[in-house]
C-alpha positions as CSV (number, residue, x, y, z in Angstrom):
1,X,0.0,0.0,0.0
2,X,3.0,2.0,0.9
3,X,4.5,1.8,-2.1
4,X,1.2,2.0,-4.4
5,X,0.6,5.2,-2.2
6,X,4.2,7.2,-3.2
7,X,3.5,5.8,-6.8
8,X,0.7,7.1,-7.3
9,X,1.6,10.4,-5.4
10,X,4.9,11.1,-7.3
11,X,2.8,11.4,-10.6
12,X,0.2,13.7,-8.9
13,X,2.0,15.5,-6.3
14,X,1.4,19.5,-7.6
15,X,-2.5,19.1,-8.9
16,X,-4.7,22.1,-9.1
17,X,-6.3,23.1,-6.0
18,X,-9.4,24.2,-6.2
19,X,-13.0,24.0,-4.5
20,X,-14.5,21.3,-6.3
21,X,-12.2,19.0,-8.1
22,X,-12.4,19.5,-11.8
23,X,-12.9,17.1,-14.2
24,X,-11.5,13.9,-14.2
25,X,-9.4,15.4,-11.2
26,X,-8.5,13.1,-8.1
27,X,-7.6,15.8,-5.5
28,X,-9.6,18.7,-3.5
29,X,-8.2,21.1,-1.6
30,X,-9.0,21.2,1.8
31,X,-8.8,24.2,4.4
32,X,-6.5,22.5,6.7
33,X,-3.1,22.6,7.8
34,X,-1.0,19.3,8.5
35,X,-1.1,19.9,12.3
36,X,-4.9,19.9,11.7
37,X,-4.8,16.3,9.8
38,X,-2.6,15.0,12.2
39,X,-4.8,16.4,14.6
40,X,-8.1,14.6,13.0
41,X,-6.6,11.0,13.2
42,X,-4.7,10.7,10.2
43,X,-1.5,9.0,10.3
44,X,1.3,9.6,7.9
45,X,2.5,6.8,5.4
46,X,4.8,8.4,3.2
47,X,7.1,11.8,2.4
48,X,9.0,12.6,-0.2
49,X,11.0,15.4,-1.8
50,X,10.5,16.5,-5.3
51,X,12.9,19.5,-7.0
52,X,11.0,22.6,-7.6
53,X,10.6,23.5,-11.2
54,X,13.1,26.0,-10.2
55,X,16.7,25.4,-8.7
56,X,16.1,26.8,-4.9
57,X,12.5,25.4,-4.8
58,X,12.3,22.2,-3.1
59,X,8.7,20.6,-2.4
60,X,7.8,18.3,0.2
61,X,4.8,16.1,0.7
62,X,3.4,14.5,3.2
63,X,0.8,11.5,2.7
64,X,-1.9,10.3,5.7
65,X,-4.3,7.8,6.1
66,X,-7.0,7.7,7.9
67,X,-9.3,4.3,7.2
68,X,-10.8,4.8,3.6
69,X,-9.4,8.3,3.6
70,X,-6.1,9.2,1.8
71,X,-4.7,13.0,2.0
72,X,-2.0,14.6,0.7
73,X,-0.3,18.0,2.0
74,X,2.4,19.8,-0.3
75,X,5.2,22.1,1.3
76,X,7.6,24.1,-0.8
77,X,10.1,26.4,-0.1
78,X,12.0,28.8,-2.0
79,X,14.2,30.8,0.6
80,X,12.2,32.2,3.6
81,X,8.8,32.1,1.3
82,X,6.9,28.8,2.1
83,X,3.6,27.9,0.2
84,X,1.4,25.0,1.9
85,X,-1.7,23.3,0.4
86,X,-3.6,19.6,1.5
87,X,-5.9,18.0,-0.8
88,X,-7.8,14.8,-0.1
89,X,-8.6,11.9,-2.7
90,X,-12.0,11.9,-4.2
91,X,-13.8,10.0,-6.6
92,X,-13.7,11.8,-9.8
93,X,-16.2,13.6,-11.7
94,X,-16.2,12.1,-15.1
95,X,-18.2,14.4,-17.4
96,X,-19.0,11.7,-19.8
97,X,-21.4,10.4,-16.5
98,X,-23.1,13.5,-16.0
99,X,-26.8,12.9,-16.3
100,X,-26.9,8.8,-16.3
101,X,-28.2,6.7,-13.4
């Protein structure tokens, strides 16, 4: 699961984060910190380092579990300036669903 988990994290690790995930998107940001995930029960079950798309970024994520429930929070740095989103996995809105039952 662990492994599965970083795979499928490395490929995905800077998605949009918006409101509502868009389609065919995976991840929604949430309005929480990682102290607040931590907080809520979730245990972490990965973290990795991934080089910025410039040279003095670097970005770190974090991935939890929590039961069924998988989140992800990134961290990146470049210098003193830090930038920190979480997003939690959704099922994804496939347009081409829209209106069948």
């Amino acid at each position: 699961m662990k492994v599965l988990c970083t795979a499928l994290l490395a490929t995905v690790a800077l998605t949009a984060h918006a409101a509502e995930p868009a389609p065919n998107q995976q991840w929604r940001a949430i309005p929480a910190s990682l102290h607040d995930v931590i907080m809520n029960g979730y245990k972490l079950v990965s973290a990795f380092d991934t080089p910025g798309q410039q040279s003095s970024r670097t970005v770190r994520t974090y991935v939890m579990q929590k039961d069924d429930s998988l989140v992800q929070c990134t961290e990146s740095h470049d210098g003193a300036i830090g930038e920190f989103r979480c997003s939690e996995i959704v099922q994804p809105y496939l347009a081409s669903l829209q209106g069948k039952k």
